[in-house]
N, C-alpha and C positions, 0 to 999 in steps of 0.2 A: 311334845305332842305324843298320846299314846296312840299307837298303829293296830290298826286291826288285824289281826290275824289271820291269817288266810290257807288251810288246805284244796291246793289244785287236783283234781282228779279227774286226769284225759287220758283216753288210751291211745292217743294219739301224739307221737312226741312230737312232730314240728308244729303240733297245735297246742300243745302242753306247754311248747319252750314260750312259743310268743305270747301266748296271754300271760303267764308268769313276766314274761321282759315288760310288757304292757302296765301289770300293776303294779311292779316294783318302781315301775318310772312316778308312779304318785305319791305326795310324802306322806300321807296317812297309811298306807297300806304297805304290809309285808308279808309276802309271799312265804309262809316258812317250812311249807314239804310239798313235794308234790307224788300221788300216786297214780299210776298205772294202771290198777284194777282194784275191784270192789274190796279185798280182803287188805291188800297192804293201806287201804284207805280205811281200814275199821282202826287197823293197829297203829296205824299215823294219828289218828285225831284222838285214841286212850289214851295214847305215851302225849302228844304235846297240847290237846285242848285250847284248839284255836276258839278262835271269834264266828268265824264261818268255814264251811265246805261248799266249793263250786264243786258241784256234781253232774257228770256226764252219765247216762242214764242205760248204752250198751259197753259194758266192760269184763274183760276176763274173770273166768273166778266165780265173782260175785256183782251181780247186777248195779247197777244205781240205787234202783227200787229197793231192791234186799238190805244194801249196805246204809241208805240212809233210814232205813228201818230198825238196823242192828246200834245205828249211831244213834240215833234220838233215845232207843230204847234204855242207853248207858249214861249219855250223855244229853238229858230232855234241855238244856238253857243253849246246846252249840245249836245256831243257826243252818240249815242246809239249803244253797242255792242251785235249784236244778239250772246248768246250761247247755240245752242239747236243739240237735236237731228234728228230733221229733215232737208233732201236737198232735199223738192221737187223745182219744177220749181214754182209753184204757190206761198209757201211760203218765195222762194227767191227774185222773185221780187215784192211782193207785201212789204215787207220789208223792200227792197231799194229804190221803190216808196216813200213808207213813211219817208224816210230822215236816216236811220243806216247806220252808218260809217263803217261798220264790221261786218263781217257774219264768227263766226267759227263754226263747229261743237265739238259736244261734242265728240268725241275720240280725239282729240287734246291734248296734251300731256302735263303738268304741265306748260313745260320752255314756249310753245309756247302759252300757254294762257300770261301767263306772258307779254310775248316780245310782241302779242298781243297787250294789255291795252296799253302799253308806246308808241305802234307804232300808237295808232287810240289818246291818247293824244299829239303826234307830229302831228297829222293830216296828217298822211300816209294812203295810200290807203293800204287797210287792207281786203282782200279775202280769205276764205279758197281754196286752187288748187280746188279743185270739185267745189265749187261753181264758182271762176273765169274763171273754162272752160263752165260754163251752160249761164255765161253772154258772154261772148266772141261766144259762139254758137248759142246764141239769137240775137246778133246784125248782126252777120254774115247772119242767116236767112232773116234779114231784111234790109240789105244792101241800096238796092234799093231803099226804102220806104226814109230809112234816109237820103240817100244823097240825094233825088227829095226837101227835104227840105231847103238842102244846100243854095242854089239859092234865096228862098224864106225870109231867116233871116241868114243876117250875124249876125259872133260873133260880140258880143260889148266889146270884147275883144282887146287890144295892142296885135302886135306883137310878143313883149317879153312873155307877158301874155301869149301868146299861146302855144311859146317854150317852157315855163315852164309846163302847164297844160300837154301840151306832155308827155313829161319826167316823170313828176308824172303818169300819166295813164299807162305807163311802172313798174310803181311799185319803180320807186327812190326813195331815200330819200334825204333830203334836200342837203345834204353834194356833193351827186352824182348827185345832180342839176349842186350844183355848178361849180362841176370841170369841169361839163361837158357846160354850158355858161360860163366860167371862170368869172363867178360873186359869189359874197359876200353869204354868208350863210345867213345872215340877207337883205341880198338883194331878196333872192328867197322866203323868209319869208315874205317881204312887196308884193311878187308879187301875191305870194298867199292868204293871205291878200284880197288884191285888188280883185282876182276872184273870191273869197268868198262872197266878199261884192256885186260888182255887178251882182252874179251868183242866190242870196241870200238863200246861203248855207252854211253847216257849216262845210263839209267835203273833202277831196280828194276826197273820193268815189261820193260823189253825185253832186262834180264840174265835175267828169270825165264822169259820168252818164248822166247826163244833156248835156253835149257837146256831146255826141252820139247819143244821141234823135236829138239833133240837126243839127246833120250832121258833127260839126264844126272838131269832131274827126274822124278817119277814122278805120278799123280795125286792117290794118296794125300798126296804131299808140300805139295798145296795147298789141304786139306778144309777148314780154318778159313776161308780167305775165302770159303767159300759159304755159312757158315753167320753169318757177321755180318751186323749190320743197321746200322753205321758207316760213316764212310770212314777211308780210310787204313791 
């Protein structure tokens, strides 16, 4: 079984040690550096190019915000999962600006960090409920603005392309793609693929993101994830 990869990055060591003891105990996950602060966590994930970064969001050095900015910008395919204890508005979208697939907060419960990791390595759009209602409240505010864009730059998106990006922004997972364009599991996998590459992103989250700015999505396009009480 291949293991996902994983850099931890707490400034806090008896909170660093245990959630590392926590994901080493699962056999898909390994745990394989862990940092301290923003900058030994730029030069951890250049040298070994995990699968994801749990990112804590106040750290020496260099921020959460900065460091998983400097990381996406090197490294656009590594996942970054914020896990902190703050939800303000400020440090969530500057966050998701910066390219993290994943915003949980820390009272989040063991399983659901867990399911978490697996779900932002499927490249599932991956929201804490609090924080996906502050996005879903932010776009909503700005309605207006985004759609006058609409007009201005079509997606460069297929069709298909489209109905899939839907779906996902609803919070699906691949499987409930499917059934739901009654295409291939590995069919909705290339599609996604595909808007990743032309979106040049490396997430659900920040393909879905981006087509909002854009207009390409609408609000109603993402009602279901304000109304679950899961992740992923």
């Amino acid at each position: 079984m291949d293991k996902i990869r994983i850099v931890l990055v707490e400034d806090h060591v008896l909170v660093r040690e245990g959630t590392k003891d926590m994901l080493n105990r699962q056999p898909d996950f390994q745990v394989v550096a862990e940092a301290g602060d923003g900058e030994e966590a730029i030069n951890l994930v250049s040298e070994l190019c995990p699968d994801i970064v749990i990112m804590d969001i106040e750290l020496p050095k260099i921020n959460g915000i900065e460091a998983t900015k400097r990381i996406k910008a090197s490294n656009p395919t590594i996942s970054v999962l914020v896990l902190t204890a703050y939800d303000n508005d400020q440090y969530i979208f500057a966050l998701l600006e910066a390219g993290a697939a994943g915003y949980l907060l820390k009272d989040a419960s063991t399983s659901e960090l867990i399911q978490t990791i697996r779900a932002v390595y499927a490249g599932e759009l991956v929201l804490h409920p609090i924080v996906a209602r502050k996005v879903i409240n932010y776009f909503a505010k700005h309605t207006s603005s985004v759609r006058a864009k609409e007009s201005e730059e079509p997606a460069p998106l297929t069709e298909r392309e489209m109905d899939v990006l839907k779906l996902a922004s609803k919070g699906m997972t691949n499987r409930e793609i499917s059934q739901n364009l009654v295409i291939s599991i590995r069919t909705v996998q290339v599609h996604l693929s595909n808007i990743f590459g032309k979106l040049k992103v490396g997430s659900r989250t920040e393909a879905v993101l981006h087509a909002m700015r854009k207009g390409w999505l609408k609000l109603e396009d993402t009602i279901r994830e304000t109304t679950r009480d899961t992740l992923g």
